[in-house]
PDB file as gemmi writes it, atoms N, CA and C in Angstrom:
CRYST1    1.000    1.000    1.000  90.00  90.00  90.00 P 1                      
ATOM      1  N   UNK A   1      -7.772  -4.211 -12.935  1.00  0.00           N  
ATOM      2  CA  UNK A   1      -6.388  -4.049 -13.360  1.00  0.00           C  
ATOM      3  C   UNK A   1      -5.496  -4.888 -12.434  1.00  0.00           C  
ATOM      4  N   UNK A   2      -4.654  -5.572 -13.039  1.00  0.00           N  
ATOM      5  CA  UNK A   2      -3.669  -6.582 -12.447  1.00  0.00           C  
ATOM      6  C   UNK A   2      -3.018  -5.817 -11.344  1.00  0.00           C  
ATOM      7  N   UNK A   3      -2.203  -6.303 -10.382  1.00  0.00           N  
ATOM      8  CA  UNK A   3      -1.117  -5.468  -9.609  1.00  0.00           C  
ATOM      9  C   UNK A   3       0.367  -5.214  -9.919  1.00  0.00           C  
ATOM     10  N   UNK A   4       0.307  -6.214 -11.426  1.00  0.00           N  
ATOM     11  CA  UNK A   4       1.472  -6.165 -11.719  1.00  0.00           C  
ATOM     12  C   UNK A   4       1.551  -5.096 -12.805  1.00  0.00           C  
ATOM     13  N   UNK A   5       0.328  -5.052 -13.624  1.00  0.00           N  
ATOM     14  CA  UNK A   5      -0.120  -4.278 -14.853  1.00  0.00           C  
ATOM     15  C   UNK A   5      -0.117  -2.441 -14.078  1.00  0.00           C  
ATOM     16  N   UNK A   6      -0.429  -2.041 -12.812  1.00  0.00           N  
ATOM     17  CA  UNK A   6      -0.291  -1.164 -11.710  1.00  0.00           C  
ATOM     18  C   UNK A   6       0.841  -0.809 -12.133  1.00  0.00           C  
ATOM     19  N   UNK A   7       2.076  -1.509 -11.521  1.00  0.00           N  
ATOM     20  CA  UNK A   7       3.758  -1.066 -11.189  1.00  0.00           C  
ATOM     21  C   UNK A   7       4.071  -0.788 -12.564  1.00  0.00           C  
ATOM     22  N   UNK A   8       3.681  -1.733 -13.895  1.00  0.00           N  
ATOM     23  CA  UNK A   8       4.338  -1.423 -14.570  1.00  0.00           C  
ATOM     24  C   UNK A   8       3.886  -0.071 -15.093  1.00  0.00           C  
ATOM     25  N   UNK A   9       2.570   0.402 -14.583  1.00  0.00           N  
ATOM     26  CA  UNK A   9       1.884   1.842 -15.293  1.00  0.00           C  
ATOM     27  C   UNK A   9       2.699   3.153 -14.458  1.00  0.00           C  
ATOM     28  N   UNK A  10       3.233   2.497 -13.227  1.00  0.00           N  
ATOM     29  CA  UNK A  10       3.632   3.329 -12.399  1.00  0.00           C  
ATOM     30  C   UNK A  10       5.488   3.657 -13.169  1.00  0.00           C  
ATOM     31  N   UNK A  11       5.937   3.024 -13.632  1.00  0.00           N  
ATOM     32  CA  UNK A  11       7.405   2.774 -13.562  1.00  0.00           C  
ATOM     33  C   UNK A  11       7.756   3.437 -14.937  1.00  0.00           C  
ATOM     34  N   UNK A  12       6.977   3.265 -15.653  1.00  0.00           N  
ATOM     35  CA  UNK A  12       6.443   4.016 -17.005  1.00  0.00           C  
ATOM     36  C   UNK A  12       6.465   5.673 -16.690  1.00  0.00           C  
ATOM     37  N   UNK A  13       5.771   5.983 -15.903  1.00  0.00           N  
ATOM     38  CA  UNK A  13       5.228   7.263 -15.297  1.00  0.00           C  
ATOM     39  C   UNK A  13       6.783   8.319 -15.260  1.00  0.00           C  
ATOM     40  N   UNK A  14       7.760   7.886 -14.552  1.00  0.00           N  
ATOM     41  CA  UNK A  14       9.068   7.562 -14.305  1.00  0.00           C  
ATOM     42  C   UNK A  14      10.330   7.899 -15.445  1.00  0.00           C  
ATOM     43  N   UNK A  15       9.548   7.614 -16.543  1.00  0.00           N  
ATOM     44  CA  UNK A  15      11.153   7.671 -17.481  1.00  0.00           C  
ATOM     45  C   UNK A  15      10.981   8.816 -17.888  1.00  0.00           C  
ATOM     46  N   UNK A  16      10.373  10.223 -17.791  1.00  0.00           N  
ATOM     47  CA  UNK A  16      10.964  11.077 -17.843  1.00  0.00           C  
ATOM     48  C   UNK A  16      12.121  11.679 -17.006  1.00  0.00           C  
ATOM     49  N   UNK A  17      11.666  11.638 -15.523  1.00  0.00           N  
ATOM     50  CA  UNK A  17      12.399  11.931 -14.658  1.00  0.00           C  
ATOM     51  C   UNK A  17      12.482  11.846 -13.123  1.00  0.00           C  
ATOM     52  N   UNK A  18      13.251  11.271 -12.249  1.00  0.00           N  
ATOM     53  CA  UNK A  18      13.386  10.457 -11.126  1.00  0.00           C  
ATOM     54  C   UNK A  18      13.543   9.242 -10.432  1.00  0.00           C  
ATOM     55  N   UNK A  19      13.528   8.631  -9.884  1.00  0.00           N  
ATOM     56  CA  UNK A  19      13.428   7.478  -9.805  1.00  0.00           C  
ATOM     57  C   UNK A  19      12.667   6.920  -8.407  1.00  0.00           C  
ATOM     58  N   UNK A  20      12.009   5.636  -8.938  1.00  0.00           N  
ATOM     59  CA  UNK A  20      10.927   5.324  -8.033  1.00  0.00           C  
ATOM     60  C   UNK A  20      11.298   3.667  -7.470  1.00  0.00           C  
ATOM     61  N   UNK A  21      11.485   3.657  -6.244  1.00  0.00           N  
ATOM     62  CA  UNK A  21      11.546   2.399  -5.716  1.00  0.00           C  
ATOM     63  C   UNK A  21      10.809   1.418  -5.424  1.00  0.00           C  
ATOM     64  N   UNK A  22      10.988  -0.259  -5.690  1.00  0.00           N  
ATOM     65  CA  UNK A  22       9.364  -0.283  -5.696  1.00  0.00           C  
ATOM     66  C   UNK A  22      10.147  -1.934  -4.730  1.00  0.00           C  
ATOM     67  N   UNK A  23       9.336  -1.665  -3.584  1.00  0.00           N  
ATOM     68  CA  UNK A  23       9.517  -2.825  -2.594  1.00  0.00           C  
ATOM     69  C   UNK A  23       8.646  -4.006  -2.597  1.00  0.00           C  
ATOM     70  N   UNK A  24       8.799  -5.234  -3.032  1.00  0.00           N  
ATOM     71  CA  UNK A  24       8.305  -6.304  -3.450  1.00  0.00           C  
ATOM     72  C   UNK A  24       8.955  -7.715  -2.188  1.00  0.00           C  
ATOM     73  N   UNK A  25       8.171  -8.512  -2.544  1.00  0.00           N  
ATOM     74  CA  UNK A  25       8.928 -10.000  -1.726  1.00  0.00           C  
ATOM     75  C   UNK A  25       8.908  -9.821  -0.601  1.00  0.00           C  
ATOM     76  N   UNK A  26       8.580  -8.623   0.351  1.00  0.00           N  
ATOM     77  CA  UNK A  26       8.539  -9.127   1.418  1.00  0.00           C  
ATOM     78  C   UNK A  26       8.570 -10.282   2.690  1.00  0.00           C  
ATOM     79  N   UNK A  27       8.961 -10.540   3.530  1.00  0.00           N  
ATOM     80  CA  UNK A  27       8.411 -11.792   4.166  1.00  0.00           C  
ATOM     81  C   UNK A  27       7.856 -11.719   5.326  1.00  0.00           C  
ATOM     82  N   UNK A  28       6.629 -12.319   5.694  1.00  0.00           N  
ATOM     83  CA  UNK A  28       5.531 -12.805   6.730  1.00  0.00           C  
ATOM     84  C   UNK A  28       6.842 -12.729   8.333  1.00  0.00           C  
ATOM     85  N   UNK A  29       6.367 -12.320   9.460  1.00  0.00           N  
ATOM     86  CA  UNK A  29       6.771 -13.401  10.761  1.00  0.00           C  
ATOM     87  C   UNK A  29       5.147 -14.342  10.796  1.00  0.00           C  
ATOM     88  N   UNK A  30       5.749 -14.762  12.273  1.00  0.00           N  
ATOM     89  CA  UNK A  30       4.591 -15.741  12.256  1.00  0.00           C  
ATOM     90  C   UNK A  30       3.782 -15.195  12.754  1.00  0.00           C  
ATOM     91  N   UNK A  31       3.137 -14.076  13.056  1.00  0.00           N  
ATOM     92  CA  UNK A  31       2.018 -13.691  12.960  1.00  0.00           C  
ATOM     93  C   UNK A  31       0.803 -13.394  11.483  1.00  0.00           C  
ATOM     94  N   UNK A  32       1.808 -13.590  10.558  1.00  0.00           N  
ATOM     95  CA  UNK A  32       1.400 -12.864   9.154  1.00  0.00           C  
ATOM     96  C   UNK A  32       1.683 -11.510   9.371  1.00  0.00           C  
ATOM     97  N   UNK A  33       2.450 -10.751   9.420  1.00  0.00           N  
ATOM     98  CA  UNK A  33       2.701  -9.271   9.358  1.00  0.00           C  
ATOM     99  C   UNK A  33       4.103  -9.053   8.565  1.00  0.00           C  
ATOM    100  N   UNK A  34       3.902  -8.315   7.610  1.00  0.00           N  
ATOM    101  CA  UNK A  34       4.861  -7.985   6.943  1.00  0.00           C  
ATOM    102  C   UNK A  34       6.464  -7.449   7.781  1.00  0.00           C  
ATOM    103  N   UNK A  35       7.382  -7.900   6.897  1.00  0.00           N  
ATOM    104  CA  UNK A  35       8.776  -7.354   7.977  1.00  0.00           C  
ATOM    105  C   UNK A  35       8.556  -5.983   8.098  1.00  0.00           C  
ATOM    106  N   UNK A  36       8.126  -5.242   7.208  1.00  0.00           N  
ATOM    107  CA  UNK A  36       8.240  -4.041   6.852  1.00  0.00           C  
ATOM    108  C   UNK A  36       6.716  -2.959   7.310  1.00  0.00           C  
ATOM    109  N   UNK A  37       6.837  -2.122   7.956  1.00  0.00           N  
ATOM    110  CA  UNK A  37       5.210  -1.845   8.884  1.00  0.00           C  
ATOM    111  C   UNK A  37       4.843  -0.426   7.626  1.00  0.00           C  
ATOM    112  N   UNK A  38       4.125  -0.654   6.763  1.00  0.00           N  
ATOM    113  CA  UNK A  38       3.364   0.604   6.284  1.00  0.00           C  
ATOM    114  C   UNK A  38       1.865   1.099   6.889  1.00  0.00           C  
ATOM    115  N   UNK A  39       1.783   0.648   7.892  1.00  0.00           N  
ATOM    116  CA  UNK A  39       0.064   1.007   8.710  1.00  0.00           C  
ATOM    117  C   UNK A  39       0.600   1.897  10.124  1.00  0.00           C  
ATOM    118  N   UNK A  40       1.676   2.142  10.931  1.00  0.00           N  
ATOM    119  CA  UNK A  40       2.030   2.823  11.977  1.00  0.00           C  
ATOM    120  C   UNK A  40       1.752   4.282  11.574  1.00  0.00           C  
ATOM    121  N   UNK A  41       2.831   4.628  10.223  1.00  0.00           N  
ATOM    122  CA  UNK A  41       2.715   6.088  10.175  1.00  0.00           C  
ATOM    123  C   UNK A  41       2.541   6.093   8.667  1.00  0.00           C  
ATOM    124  N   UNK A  42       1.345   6.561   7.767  1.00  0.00           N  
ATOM    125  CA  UNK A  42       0.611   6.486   6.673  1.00  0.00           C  
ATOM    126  C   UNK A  42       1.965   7.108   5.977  1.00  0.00           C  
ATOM    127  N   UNK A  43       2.801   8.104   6.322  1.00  0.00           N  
ATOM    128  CA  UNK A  43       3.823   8.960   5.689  1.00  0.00           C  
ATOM    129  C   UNK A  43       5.249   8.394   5.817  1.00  0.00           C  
ATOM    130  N   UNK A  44       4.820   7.133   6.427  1.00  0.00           N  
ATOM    131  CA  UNK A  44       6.784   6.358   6.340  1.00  0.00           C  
ATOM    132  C   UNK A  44       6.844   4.864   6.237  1.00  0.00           C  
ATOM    133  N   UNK A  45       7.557   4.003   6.070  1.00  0.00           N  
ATOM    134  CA  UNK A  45       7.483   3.016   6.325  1.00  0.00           C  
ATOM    135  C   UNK A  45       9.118   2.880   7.304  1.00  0.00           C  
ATOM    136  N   UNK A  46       8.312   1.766   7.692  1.00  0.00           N  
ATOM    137  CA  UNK A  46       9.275   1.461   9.315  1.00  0.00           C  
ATOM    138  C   UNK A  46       9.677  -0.126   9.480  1.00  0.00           C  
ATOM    139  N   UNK A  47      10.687  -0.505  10.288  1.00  0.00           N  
ATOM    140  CA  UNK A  47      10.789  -1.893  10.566  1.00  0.00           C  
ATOM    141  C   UNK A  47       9.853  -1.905  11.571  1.00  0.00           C  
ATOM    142  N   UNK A  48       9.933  -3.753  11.436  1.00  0.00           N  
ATOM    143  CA  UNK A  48       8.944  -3.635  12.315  1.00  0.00           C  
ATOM    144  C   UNK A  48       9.494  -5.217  13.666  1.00  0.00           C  
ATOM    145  N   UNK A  49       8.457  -5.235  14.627  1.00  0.00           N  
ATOM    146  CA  UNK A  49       8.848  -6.187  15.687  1.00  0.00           C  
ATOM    147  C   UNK A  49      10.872  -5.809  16.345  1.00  0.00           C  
ATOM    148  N   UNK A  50      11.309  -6.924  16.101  1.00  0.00           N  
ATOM    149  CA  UNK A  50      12.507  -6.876  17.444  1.00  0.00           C  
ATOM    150  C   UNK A  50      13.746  -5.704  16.909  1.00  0.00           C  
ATOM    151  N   UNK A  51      13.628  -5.395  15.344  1.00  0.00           N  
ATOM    152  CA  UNK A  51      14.302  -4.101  15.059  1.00  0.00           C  
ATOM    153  C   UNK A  51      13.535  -2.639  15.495  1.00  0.00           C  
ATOM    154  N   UNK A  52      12.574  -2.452  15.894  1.00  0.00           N  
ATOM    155  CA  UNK A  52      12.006  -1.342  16.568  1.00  0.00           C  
ATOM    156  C   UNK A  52      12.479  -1.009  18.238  1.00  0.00           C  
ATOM    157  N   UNK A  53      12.998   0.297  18.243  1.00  0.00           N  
ATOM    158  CA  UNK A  53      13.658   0.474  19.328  1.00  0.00           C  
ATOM    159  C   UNK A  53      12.143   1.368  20.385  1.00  0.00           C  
ATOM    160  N   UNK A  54      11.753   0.885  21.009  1.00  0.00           N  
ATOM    161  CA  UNK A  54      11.070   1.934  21.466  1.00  0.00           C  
ATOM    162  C   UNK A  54      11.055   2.998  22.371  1.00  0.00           C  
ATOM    163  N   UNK A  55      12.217   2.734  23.180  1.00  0.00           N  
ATOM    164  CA  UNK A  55      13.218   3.771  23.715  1.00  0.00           C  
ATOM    165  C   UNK A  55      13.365   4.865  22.659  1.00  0.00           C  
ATOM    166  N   UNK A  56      13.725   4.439  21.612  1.00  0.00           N  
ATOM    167  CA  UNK A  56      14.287   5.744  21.123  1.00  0.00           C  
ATOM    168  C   UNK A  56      13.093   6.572  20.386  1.00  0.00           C  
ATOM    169  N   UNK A  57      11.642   5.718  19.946  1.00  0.00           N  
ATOM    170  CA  UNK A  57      10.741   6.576  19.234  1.00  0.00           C  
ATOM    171  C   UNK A  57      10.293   7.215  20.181  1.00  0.00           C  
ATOM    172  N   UNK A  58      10.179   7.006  21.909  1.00  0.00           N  
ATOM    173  CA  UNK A  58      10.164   8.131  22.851  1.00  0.00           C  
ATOM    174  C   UNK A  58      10.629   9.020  22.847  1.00  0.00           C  
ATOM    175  N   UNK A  59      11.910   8.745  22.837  1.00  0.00           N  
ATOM    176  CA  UNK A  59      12.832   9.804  22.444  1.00  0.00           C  
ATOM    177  C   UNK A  59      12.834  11.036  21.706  1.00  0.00           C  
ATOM    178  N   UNK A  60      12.529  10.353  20.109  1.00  0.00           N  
ATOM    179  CA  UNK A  60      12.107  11.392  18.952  1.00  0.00           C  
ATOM    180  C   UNK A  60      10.812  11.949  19.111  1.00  0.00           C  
ATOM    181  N   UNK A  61      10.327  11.160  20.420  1.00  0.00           N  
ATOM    182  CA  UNK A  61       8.555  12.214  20.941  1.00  0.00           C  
ATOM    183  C   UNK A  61       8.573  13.376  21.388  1.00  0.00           C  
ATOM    184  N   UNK A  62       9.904  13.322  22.408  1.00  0.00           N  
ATOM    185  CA  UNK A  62      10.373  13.982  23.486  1.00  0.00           C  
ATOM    186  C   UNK A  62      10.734  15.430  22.624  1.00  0.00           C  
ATOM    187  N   UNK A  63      12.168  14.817  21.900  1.00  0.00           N  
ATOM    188  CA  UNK A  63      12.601  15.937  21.506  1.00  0.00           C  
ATOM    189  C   UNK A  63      12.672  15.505  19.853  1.00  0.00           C  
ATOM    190  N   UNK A  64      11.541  16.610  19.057  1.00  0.00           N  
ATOM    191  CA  UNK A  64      11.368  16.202  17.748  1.00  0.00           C  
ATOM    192  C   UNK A  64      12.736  16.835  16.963  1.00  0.00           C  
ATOM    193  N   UNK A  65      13.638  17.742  17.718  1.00  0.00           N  
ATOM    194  CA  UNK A  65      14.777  17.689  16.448  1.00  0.00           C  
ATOM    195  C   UNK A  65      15.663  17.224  16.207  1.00  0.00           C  
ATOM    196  N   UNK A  66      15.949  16.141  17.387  1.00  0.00           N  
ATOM    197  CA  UNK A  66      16.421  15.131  17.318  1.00  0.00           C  
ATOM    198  C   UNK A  66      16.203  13.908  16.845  1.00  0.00           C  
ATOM    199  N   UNK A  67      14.428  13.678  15.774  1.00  0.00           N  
ATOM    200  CA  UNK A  67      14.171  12.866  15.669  1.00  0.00           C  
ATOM    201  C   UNK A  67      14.900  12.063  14.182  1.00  0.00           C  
ATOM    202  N   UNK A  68      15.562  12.545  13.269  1.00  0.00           N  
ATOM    203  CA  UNK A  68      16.112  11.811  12.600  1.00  0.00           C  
ATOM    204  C   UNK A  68      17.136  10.973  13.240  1.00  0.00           C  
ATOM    205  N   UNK A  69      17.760  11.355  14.008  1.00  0.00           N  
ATOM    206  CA  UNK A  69      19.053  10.844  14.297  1.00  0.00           C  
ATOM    207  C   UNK A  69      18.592   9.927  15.341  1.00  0.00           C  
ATOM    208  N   UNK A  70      17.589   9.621  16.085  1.00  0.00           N  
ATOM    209  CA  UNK A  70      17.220   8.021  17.082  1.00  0.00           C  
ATOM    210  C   UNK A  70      16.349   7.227  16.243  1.00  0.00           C  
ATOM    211  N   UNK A  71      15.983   7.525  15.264  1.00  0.00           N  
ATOM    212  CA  UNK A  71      15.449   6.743  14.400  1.00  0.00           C  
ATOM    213  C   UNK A  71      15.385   6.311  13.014  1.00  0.00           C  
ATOM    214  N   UNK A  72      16.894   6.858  12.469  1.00  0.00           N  
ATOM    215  CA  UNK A  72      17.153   6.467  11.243  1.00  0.00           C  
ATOM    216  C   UNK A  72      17.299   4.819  10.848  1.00  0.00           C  
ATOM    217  N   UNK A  73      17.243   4.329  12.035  1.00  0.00           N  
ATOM    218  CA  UNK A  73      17.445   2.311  11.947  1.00  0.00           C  
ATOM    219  C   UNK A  73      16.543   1.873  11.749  1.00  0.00           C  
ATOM    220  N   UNK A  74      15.443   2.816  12.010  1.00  0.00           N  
ATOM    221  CA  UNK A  74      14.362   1.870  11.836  1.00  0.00           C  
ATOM    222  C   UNK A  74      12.872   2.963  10.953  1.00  0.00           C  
ATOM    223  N   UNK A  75      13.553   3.942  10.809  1.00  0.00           N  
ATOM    224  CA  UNK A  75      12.061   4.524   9.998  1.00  0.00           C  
ATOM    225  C   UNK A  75      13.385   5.181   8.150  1.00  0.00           C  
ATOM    226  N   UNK A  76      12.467   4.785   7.430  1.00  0.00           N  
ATOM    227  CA  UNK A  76      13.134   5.249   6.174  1.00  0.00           C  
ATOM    228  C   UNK A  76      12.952   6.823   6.156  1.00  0.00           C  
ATOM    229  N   UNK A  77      11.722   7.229   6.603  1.00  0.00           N  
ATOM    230  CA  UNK A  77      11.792   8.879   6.088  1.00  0.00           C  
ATOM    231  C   UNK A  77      12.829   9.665   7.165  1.00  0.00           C  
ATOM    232  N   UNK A  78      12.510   8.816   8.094  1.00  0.00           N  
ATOM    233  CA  UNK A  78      14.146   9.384   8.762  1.00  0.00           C  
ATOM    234  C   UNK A  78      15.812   9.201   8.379  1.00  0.00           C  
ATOM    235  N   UNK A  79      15.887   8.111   7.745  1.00  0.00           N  
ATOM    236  CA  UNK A  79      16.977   7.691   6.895  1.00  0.00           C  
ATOM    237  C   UNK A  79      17.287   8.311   6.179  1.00  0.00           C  
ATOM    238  N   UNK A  80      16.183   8.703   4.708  1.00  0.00           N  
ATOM    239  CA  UNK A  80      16.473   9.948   3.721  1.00  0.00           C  
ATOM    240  C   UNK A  80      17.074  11.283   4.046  1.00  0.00           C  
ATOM    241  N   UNK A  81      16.254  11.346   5.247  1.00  0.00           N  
ATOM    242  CA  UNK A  81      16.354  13.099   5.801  1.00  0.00           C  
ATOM    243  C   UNK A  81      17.692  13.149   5.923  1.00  0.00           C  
ATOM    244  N   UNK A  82      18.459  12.546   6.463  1.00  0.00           N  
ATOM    245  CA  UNK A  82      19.699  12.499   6.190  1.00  0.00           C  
ATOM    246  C   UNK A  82      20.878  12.263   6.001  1.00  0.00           C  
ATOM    247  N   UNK A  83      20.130  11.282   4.565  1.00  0.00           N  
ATOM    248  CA  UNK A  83      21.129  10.598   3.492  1.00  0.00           C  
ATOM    249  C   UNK A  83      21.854  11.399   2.735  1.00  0.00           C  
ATOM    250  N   UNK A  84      21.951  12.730   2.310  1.00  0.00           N  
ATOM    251  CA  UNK A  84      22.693  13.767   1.598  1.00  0.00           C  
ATOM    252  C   UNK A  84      23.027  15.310   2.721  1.00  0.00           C  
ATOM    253  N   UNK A  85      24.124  15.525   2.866  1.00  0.00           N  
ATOM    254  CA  UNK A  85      25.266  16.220   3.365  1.00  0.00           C  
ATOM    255  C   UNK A  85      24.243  17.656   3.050  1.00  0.00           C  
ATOM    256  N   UNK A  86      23.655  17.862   1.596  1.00  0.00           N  
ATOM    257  CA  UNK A  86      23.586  18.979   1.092  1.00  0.00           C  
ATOM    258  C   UNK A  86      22.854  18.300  -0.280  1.00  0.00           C  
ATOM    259  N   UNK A  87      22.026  19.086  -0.572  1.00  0.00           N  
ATOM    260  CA  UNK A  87      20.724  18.933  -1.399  1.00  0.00           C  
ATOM    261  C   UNK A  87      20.832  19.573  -2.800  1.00  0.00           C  
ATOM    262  N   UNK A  88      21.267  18.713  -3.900  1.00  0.00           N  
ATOM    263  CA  UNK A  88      21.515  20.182  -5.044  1.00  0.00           C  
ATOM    264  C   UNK A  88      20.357  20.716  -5.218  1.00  0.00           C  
ATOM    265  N   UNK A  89      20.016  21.836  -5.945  1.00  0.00           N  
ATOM    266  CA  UNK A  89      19.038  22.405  -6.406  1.00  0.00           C  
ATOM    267  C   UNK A  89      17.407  21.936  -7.339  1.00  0.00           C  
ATOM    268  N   UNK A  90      16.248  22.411  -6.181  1.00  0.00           N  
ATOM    269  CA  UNK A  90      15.072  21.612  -6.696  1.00  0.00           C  
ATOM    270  C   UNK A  90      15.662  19.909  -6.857  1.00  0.00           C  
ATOM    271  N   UNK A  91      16.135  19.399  -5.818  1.00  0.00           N  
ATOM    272  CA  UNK A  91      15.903  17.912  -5.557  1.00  0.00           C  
ATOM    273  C   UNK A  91      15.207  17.727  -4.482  1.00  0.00           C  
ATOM    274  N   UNK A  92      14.314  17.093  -4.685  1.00  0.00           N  
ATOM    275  CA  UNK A  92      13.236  16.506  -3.622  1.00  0.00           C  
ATOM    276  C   UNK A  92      13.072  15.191  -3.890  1.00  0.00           C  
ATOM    277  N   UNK A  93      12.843  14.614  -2.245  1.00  0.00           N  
ATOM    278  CA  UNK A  93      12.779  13.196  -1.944  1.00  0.00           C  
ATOM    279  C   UNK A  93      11.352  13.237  -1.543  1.00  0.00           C  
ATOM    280  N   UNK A  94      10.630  12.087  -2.116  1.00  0.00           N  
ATOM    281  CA  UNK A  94       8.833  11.975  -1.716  1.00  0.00           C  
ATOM    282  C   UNK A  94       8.951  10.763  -1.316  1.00  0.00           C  
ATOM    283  N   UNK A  95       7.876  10.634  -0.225  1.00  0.00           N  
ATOM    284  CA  UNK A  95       7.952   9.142   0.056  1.00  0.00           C  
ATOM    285  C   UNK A  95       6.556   8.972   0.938  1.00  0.00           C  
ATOM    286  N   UNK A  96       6.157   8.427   0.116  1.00  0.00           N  
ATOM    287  CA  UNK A  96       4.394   8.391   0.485  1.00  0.00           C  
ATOM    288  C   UNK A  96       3.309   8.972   0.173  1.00  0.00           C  
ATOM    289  N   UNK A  97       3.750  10.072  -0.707  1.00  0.00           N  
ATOM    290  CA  UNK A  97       3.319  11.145  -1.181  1.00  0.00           C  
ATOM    291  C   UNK A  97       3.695  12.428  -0.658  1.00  0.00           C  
ATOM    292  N   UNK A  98       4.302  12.437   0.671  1.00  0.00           N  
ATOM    293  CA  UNK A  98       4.839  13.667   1.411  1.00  0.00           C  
ATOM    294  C   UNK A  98       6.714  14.044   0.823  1.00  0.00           C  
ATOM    295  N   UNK A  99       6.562  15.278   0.807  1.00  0.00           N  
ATOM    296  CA  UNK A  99       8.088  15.669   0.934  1.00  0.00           C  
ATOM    297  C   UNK A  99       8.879  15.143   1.937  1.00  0.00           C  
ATOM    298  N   UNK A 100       9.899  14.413   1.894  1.00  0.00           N  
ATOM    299  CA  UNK A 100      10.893  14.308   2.975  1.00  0.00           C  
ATOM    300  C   UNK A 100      11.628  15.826   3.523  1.00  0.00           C  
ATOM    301  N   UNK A 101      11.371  16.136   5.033  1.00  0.00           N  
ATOM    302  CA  UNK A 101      12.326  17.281   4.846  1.00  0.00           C  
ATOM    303  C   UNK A 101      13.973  16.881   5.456  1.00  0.00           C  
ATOM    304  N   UNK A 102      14.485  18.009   4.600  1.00  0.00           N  
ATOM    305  CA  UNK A 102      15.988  17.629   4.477  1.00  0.00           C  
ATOM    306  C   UNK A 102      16.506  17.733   6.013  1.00  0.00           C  
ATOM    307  N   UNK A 103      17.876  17.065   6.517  1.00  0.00           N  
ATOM    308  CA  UNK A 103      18.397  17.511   8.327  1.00  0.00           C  
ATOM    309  C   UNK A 103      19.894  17.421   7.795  1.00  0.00           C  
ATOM    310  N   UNK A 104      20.490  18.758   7.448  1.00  0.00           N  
ATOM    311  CA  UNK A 104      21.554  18.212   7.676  1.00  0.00           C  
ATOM    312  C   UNK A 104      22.308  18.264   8.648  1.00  0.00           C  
ATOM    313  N   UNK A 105      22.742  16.906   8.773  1.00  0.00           N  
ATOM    314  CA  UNK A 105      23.620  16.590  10.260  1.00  0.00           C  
ATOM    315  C   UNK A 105      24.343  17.804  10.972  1.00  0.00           C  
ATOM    316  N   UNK A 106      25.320  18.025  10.452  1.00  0.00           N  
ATOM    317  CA  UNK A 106      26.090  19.389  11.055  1.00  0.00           C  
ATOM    318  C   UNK A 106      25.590  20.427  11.451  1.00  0.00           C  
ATOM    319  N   UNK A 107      24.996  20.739  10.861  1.00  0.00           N  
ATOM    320  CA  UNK A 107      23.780  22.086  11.246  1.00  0.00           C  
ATOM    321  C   UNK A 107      23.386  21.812  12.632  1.00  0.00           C  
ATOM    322  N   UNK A 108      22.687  20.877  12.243  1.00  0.00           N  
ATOM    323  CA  UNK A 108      21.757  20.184  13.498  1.00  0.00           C  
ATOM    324  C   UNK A 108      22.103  20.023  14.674  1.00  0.00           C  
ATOM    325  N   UNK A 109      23.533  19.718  14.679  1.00  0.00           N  
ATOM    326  CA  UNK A 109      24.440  19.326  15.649  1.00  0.00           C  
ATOM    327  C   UNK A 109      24.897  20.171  16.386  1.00  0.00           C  
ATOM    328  N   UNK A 110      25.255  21.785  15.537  1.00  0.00           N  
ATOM    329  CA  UNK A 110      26.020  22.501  15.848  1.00  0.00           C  
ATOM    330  C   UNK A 110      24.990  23.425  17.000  1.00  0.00           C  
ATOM    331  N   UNK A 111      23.315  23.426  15.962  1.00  0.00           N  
ATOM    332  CA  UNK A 111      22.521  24.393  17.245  1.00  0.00           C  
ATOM    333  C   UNK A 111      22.023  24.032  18.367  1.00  0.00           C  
TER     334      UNK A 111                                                      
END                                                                             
């Protein structure tokens, strides 16, 4: 089966309900490594090389409930977590096959 004949079986899958993002074109550095790192953490995708802070993924080692907020620049499942204020009802974000869990900021902040 093609890889293109894939997305389109995947995107299909889809028009009942949700929506599915589908990251294409990437570009190489000169090592050959994608800009974009899907092999670090099987459950996120991340930037990768001189946008990776590594100060701060210490950080989110250190103290994990702080970890959306030192690493939303550079990991997406940290980004999602908290991209919405407040979650309407039965909405869920998947990304990799895992649930994203929700952070909302204020909360977070306040304990």
């Amino acid at each position: 089966m093609s890889s293109r004949h894939s997305v389109l079986k995947k995107i299909v899958f889809c028009q009942v309900h949700g929506t599915r993002i589908v990251i294409y074109n990437l570009r190489e550095d000169d090592q050959g490594l994608l800009e974009l790192d899907f092999d670090t953490d099987p459950h996120d995708i991340q930037l990768r090389g001189v946008n990776r802070d590594e100060k701060k993924i210490n950080m989110a080692t250190q103290f994990p409930n702080s970890r959306p907020f030192v690493t939303y620049k550079h990991s997406l499942r940290s980004y999602v977590s908290i991209l919405y204020l407040r979650l309407p009802p039965a909405f869920r974000i998947i990304l990799r096959g895992r649930d994203v869990e929700h952070h909302n900021i204020v909360n977070d902040m306040t304990d």
